[in-house]
Backbone as JSON, one array per atom type, in Angstrom:
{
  "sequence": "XXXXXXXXXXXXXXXXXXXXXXXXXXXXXXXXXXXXXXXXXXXXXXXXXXXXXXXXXXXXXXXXXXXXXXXXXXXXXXXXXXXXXXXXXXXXXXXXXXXXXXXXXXXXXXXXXXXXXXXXXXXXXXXXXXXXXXXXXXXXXXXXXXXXXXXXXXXXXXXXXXXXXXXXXXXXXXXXXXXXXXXXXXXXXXXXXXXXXXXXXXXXXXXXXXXXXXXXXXXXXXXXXXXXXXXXXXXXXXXXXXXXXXXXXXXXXXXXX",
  "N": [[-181.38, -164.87, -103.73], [-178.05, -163.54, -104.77], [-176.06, -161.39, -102.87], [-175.15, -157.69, -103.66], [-172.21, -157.57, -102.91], [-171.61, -159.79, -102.61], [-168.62, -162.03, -101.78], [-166.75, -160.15, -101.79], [-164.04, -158.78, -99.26], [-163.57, -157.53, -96.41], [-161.37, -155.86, -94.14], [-162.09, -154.82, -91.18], [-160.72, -152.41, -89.06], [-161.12, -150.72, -87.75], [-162.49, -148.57, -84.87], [-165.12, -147.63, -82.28], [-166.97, -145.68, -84.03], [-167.69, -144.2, -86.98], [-165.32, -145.5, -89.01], [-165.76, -148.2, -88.67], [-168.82, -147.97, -88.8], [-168.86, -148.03, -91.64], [-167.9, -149.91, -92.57], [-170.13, -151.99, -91.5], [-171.93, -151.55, -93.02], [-171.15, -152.19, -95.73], [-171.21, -154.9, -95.57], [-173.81, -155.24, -94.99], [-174.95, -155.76, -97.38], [-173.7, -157.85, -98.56], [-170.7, -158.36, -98.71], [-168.07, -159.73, -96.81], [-167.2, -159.1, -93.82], [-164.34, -158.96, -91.43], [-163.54, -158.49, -88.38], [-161.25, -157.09, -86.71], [-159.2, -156.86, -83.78], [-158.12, -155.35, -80.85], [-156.65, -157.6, -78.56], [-156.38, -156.69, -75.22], [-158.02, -154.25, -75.33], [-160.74, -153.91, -76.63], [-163.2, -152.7, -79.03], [-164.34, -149.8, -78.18], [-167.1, -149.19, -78.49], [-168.64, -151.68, -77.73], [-169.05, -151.39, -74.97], [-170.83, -149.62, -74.98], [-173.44, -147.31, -74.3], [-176.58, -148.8, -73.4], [-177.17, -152.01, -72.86], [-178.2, -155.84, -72.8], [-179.07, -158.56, -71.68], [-175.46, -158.12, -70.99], [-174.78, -157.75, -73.07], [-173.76, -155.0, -75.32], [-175.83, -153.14, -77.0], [-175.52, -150.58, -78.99], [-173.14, -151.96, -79.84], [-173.95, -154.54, -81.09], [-175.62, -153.4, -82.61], [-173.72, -152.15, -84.36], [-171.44, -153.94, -85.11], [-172.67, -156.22, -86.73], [-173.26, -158.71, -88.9], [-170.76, -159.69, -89.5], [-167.34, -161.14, -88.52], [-165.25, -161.98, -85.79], [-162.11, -160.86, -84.86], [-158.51, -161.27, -83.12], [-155.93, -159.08, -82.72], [-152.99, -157.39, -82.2], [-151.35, -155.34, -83.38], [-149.37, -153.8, -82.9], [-146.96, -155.82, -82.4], [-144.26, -158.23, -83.4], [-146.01, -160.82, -84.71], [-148.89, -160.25, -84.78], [-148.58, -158.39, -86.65], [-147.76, -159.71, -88.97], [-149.42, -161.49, -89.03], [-151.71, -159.67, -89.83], [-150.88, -159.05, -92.25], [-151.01, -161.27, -93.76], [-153.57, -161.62, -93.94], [-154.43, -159.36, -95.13], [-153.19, -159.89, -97.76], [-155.55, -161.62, -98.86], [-157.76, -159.64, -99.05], [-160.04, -157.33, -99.8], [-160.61, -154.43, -99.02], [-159.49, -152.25, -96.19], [-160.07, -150.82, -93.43], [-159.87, -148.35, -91.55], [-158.84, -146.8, -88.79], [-156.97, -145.21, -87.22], [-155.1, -142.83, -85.38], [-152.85, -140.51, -87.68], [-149.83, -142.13, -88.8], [-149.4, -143.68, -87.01], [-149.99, -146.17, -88.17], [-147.63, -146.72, -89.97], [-146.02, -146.1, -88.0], [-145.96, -149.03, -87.01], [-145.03, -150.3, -89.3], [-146.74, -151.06, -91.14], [-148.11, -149.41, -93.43], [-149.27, -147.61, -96.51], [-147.21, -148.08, -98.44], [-146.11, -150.86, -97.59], [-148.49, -152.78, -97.07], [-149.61, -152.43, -99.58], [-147.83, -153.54, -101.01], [-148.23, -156.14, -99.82], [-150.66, -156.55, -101.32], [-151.55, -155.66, -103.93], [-154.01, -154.62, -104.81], [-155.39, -153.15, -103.01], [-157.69, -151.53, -101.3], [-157.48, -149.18, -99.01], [-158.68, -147.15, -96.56], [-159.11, -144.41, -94.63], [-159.58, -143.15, -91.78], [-160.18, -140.09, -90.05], [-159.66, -137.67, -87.8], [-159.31, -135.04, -89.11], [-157.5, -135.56, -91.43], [-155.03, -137.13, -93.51], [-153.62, -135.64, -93.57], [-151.76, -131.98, -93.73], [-152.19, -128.86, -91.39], [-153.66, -129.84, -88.81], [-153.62, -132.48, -88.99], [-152.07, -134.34, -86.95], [-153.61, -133.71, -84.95], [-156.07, -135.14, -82.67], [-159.24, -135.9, -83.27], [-163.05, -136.07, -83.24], [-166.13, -136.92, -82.99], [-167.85, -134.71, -82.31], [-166.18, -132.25, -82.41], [-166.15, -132.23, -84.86], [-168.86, -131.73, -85.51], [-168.83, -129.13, -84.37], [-167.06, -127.78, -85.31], [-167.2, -127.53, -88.03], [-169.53, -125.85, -88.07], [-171.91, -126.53, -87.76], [-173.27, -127.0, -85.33], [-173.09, -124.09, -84.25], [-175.35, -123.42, -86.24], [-177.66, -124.27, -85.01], [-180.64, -124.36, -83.4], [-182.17, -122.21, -81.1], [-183.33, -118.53, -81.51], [-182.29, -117.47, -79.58], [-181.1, -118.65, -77.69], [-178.0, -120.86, -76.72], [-175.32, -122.44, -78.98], [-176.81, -125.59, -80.01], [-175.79, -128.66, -79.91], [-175.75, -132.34, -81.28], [-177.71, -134.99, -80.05], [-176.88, -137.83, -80.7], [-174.54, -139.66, -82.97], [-173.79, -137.88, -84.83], [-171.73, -136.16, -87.13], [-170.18, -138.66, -87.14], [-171.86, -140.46, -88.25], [-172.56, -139.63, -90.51], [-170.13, -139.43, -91.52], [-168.91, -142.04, -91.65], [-171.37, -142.89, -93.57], [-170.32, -141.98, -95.66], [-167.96, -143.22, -96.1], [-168.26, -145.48, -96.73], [-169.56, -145.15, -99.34], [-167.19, -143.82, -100.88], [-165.91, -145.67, -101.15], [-166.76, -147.53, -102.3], [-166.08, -146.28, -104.61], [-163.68, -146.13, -105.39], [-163.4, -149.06, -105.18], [-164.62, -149.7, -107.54], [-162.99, -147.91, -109.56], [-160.7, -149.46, -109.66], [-161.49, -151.34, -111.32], [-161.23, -150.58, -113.36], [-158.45, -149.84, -113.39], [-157.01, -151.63, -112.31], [-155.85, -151.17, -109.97], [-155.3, -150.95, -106.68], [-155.85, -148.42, -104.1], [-155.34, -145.33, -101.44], [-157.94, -143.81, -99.87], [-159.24, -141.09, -97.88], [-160.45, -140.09, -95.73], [-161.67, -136.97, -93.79], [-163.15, -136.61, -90.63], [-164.34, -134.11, -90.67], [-165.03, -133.15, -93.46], [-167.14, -134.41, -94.66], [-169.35, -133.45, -92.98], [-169.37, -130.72, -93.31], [-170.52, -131.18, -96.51], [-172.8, -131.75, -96.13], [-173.63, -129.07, -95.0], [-174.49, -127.9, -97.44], [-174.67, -124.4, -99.16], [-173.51, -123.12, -97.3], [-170.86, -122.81, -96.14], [-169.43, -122.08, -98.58], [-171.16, -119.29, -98.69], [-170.1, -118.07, -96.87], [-167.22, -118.05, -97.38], [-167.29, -116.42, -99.78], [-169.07, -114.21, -99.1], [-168.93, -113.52, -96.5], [-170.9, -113.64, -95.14], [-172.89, -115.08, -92.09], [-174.58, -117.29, -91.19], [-177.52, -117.5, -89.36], [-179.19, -119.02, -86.01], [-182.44, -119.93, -86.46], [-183.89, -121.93, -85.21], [-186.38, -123.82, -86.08], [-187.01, -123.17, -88.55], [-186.73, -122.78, -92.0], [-183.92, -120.57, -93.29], [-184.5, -119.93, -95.93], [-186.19, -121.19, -97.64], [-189.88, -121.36, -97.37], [-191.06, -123.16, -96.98], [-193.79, -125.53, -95.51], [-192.93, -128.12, -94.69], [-190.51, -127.5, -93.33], [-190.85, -126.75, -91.26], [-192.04, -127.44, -87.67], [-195.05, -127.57, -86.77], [-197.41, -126.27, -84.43], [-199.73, -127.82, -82.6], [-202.84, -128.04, -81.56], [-203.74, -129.58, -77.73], [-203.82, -132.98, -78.59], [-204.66, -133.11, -80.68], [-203.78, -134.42, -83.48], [-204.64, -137.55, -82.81], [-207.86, -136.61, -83.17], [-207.82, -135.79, -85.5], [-206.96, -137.86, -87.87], [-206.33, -139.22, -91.11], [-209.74, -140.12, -92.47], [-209.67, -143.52, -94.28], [-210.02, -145.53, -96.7], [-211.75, -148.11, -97.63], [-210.67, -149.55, -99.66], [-207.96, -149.26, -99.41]],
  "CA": [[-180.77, -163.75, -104.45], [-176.88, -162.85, -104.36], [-175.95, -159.82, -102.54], [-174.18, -157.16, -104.34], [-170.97, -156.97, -102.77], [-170.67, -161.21, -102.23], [-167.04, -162.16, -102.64], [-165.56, -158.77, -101.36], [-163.41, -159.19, -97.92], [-163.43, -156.58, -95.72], [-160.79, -156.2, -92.95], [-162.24, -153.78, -90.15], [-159.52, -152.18, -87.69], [-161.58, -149.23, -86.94], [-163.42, -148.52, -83.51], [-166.29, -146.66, -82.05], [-168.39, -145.34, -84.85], [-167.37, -143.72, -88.8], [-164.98, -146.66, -89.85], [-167.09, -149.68, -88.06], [-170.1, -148.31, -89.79], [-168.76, -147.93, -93.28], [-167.67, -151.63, -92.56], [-171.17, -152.74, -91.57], [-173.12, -150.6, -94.54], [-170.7, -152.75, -96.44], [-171.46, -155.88, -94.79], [-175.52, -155.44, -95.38], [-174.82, -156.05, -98.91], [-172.85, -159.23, -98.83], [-169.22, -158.63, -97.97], [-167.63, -160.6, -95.76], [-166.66, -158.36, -92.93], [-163.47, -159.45, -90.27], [-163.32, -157.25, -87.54], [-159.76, -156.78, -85.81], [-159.53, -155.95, -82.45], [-156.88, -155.28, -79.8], [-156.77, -158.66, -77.29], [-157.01, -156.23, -74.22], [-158.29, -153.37, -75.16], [-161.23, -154.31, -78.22], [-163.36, -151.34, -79.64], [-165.03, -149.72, -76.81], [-168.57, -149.15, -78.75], [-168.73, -153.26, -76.86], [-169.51, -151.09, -73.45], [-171.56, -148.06, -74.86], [-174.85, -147.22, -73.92], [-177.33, -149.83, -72.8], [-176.74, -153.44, -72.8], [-179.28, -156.77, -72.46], [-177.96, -160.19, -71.1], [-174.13, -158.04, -70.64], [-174.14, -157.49, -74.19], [-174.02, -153.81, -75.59], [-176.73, -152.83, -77.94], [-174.67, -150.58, -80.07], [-172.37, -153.17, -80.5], [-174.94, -155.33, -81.99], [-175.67, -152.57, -84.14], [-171.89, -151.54, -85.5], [-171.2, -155.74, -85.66], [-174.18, -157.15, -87.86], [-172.63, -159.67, -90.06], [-168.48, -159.24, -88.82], [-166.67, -162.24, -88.06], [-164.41, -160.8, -84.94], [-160.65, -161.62, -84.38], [-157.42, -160.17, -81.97], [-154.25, -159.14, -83.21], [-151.73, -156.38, -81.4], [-150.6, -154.81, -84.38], [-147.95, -153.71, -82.45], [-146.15, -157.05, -82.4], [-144.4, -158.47, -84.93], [-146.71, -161.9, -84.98], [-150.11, -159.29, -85.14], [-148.21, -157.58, -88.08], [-147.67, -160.82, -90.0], [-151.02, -162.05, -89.25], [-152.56, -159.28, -90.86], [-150.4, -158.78, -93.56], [-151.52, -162.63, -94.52], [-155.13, -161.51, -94.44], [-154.55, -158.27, -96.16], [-153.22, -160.67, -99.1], [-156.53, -161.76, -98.9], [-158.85, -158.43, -98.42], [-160.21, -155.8, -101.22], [-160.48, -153.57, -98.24], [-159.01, -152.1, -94.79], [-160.49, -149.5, -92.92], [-158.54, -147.87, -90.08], [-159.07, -144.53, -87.76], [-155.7, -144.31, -86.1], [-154.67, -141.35, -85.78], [-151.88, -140.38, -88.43], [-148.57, -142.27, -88.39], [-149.84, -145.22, -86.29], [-150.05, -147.56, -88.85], [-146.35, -145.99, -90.34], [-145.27, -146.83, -86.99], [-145.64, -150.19, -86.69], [-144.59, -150.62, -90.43], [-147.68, -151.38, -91.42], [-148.54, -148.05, -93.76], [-149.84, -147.87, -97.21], [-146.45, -149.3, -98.76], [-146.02, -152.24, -96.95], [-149.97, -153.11, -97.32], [-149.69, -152.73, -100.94], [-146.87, -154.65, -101.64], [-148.71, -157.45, -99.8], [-151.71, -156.71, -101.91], [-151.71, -154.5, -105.02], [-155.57, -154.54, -105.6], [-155.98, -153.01, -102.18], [-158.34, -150.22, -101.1], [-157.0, -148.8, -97.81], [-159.81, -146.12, -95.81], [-158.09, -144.41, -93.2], [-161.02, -142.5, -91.08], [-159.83, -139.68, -88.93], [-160.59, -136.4, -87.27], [-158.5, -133.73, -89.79], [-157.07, -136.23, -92.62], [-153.68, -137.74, -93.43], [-152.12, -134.57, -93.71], [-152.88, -130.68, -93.1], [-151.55, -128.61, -90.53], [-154.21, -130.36, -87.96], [-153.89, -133.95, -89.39], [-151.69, -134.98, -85.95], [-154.29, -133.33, -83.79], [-157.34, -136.19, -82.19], [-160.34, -135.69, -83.78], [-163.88, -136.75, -83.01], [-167.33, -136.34, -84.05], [-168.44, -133.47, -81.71], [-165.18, -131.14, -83.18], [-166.66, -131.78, -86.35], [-169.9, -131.02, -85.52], [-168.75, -127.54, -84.0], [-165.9, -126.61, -86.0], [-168.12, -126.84, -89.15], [-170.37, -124.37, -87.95], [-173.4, -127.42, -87.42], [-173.12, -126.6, -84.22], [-173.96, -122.81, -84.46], [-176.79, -122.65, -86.74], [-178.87, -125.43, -84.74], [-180.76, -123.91, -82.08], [-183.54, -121.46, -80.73], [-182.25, -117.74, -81.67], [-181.88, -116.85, -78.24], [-180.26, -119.7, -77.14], [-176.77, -121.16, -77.34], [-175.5, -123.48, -79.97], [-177.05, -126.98, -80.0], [-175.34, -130.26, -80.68], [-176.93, -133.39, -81.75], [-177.37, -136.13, -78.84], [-176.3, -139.25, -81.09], [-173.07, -139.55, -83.49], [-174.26, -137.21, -86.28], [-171.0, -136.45, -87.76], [-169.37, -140.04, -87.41], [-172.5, -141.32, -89.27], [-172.27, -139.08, -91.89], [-168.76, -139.95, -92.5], [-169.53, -143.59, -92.06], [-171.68, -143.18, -94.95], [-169.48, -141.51, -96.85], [-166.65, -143.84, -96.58], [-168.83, -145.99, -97.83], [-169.53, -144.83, -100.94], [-165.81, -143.6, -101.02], [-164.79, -146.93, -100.49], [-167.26, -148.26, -103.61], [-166.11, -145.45, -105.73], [-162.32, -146.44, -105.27], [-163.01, -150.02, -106.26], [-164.92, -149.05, -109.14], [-161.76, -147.52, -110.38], [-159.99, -150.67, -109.57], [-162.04, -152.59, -111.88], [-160.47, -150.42, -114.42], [-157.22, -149.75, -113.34], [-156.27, -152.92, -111.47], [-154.66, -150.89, -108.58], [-156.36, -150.16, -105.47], [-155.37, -146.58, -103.73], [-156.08, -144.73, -100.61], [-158.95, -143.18, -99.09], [-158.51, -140.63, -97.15], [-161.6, -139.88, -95.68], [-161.51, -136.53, -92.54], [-164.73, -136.11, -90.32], [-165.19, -132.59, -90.32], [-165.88, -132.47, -94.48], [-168.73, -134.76, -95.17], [-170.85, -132.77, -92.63], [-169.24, -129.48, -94.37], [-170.62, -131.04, -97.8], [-173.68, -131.66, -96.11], [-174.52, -127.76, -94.64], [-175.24, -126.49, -98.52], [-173.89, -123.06, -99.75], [-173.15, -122.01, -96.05], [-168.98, -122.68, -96.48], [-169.55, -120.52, -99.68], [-171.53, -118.27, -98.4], [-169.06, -117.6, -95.51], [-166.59, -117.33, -98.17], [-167.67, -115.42, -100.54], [-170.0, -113.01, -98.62], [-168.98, -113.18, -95.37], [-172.51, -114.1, -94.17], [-173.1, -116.48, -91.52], [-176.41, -118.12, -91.04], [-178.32, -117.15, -87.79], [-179.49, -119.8, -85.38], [-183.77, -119.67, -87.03], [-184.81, -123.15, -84.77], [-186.71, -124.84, -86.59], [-187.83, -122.74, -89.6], [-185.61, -122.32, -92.78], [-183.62, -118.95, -94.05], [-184.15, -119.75, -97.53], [-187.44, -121.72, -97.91], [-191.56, -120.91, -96.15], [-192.21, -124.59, -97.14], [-194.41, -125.7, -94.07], [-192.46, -129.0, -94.23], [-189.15, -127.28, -92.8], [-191.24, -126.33, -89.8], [-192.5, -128.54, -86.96], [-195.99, -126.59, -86.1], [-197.87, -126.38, -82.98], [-201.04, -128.19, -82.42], [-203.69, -127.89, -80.26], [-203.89, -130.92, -77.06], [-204.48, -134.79, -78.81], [-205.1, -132.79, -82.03], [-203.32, -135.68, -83.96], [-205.54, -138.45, -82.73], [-208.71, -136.54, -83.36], [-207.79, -135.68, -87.07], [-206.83, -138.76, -88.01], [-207.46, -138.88, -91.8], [-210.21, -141.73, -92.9], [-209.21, -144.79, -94.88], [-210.86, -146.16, -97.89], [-212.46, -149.54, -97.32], [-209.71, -150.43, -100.52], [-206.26, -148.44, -98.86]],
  "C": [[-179.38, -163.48, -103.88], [-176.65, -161.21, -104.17], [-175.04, -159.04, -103.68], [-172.84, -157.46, -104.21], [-170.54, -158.65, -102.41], [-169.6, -161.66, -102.88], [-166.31, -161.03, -102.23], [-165.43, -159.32, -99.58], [-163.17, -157.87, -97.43], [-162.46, -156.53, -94.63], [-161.41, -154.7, -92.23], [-161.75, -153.2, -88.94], [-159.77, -151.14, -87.31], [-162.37, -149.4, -85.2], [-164.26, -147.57, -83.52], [-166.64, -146.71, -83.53], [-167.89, -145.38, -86.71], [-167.01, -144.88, -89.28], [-165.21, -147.82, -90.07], [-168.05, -149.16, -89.2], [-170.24, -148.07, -91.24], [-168.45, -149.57, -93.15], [-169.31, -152.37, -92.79], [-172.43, -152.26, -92.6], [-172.43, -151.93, -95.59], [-171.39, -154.49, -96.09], [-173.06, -156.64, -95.18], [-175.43, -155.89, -96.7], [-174.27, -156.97, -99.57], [-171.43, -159.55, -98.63], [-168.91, -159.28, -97.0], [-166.3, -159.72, -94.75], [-165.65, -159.19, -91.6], [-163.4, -158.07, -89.43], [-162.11, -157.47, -86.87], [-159.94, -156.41, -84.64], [-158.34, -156.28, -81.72], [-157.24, -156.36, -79.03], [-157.09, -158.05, -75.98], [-157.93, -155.17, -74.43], [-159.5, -153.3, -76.83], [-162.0, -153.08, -78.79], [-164.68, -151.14, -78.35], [-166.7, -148.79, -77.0], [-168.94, -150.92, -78.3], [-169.6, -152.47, -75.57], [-170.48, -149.61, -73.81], [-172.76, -148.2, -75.09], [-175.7, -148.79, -73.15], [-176.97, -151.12, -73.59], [-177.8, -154.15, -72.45], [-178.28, -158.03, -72.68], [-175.96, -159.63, -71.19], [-173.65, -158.05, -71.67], [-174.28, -155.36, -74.47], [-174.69, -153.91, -76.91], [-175.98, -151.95, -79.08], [-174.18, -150.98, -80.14], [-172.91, -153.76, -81.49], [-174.95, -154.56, -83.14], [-174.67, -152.84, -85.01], [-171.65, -153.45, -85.87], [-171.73, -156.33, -86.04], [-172.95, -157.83, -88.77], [-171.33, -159.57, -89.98], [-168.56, -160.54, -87.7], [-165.54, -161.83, -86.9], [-162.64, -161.85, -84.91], [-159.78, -160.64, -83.52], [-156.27, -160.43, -82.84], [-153.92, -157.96, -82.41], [-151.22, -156.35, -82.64], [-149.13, -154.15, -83.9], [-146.74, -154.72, -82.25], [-145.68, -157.66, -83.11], [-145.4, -159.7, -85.58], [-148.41, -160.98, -85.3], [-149.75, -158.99, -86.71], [-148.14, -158.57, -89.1], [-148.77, -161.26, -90.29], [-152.11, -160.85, -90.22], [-152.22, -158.88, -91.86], [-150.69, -160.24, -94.77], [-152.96, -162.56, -95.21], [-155.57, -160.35, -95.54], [-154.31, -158.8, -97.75], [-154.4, -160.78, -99.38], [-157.6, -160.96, -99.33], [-159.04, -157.69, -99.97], [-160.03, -154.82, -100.26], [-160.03, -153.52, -96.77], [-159.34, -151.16, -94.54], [-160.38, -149.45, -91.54], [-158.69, -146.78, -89.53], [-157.84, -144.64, -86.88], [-155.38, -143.18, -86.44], [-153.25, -141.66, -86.69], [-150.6, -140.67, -88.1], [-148.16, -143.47, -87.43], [-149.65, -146.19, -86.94], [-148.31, -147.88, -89.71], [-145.65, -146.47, -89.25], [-144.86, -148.41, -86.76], [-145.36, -150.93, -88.41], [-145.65, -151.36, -91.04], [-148.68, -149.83, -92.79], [-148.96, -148.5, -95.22], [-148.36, -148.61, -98.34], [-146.28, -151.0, -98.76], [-147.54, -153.64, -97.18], [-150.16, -153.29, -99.05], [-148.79, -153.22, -101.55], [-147.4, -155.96, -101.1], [-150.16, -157.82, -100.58], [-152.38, -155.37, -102.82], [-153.07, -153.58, -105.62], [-156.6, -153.6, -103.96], [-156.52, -151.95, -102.08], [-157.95, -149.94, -99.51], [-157.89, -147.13, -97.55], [-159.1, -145.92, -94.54], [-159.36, -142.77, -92.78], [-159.95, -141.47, -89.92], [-160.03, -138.08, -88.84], [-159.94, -135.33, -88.46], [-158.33, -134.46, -90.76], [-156.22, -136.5, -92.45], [-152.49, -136.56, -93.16], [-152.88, -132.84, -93.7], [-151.69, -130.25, -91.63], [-152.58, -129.35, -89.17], [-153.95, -131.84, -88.19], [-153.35, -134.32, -87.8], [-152.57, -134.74, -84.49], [-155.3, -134.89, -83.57], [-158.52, -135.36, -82.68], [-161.28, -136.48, -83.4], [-164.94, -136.23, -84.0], [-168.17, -134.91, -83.55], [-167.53, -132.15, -81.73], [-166.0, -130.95, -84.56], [-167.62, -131.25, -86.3], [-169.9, -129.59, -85.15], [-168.17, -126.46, -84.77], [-166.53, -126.4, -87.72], [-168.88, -126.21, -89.34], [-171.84, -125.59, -87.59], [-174.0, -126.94, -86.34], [-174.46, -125.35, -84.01], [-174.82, -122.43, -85.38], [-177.66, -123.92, -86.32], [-179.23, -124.55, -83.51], [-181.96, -123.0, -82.26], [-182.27, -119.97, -81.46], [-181.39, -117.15, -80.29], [-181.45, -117.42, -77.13], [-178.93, -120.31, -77.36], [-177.14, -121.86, -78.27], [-176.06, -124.53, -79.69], [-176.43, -128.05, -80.5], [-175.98, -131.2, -80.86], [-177.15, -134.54, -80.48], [-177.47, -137.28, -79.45], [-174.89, -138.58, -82.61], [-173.53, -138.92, -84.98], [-173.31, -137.0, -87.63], [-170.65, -137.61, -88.31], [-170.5, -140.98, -88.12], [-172.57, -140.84, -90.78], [-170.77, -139.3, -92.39], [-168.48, -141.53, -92.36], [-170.11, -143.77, -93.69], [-171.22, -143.05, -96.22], [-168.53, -141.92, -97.24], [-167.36, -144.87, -97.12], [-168.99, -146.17, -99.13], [-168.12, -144.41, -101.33], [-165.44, -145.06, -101.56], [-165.45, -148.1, -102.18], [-166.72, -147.84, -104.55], [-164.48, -146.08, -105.7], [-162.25, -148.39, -105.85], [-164.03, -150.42, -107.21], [-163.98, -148.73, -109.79], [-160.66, -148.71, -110.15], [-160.33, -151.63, -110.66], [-161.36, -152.18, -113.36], [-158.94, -150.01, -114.57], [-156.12, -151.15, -112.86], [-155.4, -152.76, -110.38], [-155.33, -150.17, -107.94], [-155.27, -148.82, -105.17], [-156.23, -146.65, -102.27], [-156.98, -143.88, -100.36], [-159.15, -142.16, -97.73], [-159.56, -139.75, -96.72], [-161.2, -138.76, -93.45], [-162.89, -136.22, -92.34], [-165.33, -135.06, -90.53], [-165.64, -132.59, -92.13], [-166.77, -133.63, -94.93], [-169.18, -134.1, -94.06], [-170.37, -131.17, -93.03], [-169.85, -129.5, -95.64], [-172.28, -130.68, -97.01], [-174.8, -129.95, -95.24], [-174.58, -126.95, -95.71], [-174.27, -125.69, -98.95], [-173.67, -122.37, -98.2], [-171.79, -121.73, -96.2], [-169.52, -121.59, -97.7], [-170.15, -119.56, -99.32], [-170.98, -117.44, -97.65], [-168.21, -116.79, -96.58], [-166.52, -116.71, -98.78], [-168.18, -114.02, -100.46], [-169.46, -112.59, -97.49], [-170.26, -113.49, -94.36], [-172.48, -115.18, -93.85], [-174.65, -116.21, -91.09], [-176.63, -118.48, -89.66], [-179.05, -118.47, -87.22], [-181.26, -119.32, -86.05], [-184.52, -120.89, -85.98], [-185.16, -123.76, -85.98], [-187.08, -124.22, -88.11], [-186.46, -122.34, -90.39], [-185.01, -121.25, -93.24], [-184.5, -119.34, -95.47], [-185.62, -120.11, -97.96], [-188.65, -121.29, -97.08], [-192.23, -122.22, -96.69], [-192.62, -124.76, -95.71], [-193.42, -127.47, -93.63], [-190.7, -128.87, -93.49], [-189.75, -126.86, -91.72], [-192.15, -126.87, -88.71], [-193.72, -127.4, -86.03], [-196.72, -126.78, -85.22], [-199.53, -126.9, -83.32], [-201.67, -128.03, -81.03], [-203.55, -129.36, -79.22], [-204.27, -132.37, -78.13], [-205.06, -134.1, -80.04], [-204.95, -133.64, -83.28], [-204.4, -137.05, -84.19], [-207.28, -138.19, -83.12], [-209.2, -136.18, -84.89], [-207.43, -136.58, -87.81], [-207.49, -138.76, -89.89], [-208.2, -140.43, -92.16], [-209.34, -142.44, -94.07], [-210.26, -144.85, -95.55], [-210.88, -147.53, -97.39], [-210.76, -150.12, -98.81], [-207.83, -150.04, -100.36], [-205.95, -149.78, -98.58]]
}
């Protein structure tokens, strides 16, 4: 069976987490993912968390199916080299911060005069533009400054954050589908466009009517733990059992399950 997406070229010049894993979502599906990387300095999800035989395990993860290469985009022989491959590419997906890629004359001009059909994803903490766009952004701003933060938790406890990349997977996924929806409209326009994808609002889409509710009402939504404001379904609430209660309720099986 042919994958969906076989025949699409991916160039991947992101690091750590969001723009890697909109690459490798893409990737699962048949694209043909290149990964870019700095010669000294390559994407430093290579050294994070645990490792077996001196490899890194998230690595493995974020690089499933990605062909790897080095360029120094800062150079002019980097800049040529990937302006050859960008001929090539439907897509490029990039997290420098704003003005990086402008710098080394590499920006959405230059990229689309070497390739008109291109989709260009530019991943970063605020967006292209905004009075924050030049600030550094991560995924644990987003998670705070969207309020995630403060309504996770006991009530009588501080805020809680998540202990894995909660944001940067949610905007992973979302450049994803960004990144489909953009050449979808290619198929009828014949001219790729940018993507302009900031961390903090896919996990703003994903907390509901709270942003409206803020706005509109003024009401913010109280730290509850584990149990929902809005709903008394029992499946929004993780309930207490007695010792090995689990194993002794167990429900039977049909001889035909």
């Amino acid at each position: 069976m042919t994958a969906p997406l076989t025949g699409l070229r991916v160039l991947d010049l992101a690091t750590l987490f969001a723009g890697p894993l909109a690459a490798t979502l893409l990737g699962d599906f048949g694209a043909e993912v290149v990964k870019v990387e700095h010669p000294a300095k390559p994407d430093p999800s290579r050294g994070h968390g645990p490792s077996k035989d001196g490899v890194g395990l998230w690595w493995k993860m974020l690089g499933r199916n990605k062909r790897t290469i080095t360029l120094d985009l800062s150079k002019p022989g980097g800049r040529t080299t990937l302006l050859r491959l960008v001929a090539t590419a439907d897509v490029v997906i990039e997290n420098f911060r704003p003005g990086t890629l402008e710098k080394w004359d590499l920006g959405w001009p230059e990229l689309s005069a070497a390739n008109p059909r291109l989709v260009l994803a530019r991943v970063t903490g605020f967006g292209q533009f905004g009075p924050y766009a030049r600030r550094p952004g991560f995924g644990t701003l987003a998670e705070a400054m969207s309020g995630f933060a403060a309504i996770t938790g006991e009530p009588d406890a501080p805020p809680t954050l998540p202990p894995f990349g909660l944001a940067d997977s949610i905007a992973g996924l979302t450049t994803a589908y960004a990144v489909m929806t953009a050449l979808a409209a290619r198929e009828r326009t014949g001219e790729g466009q940018v993507v302009d994808m900031a961390l903090i609002e896919p996990i703003l889409a994903v907390l509901g009517p709270q942003p409206l509710w803020y706005d509109q009402l003024g009401h913010v939504q109280p730290r509850t733990g584990n149990r929902s404001p809005t709903t008394h379904r029992a499946a929004c609430t993780a309930p207490r059992t007695a010792p090995g209660w689990p194993s002794r309720h167990r429900p039977s099986r049909s001889r035909n399950a």
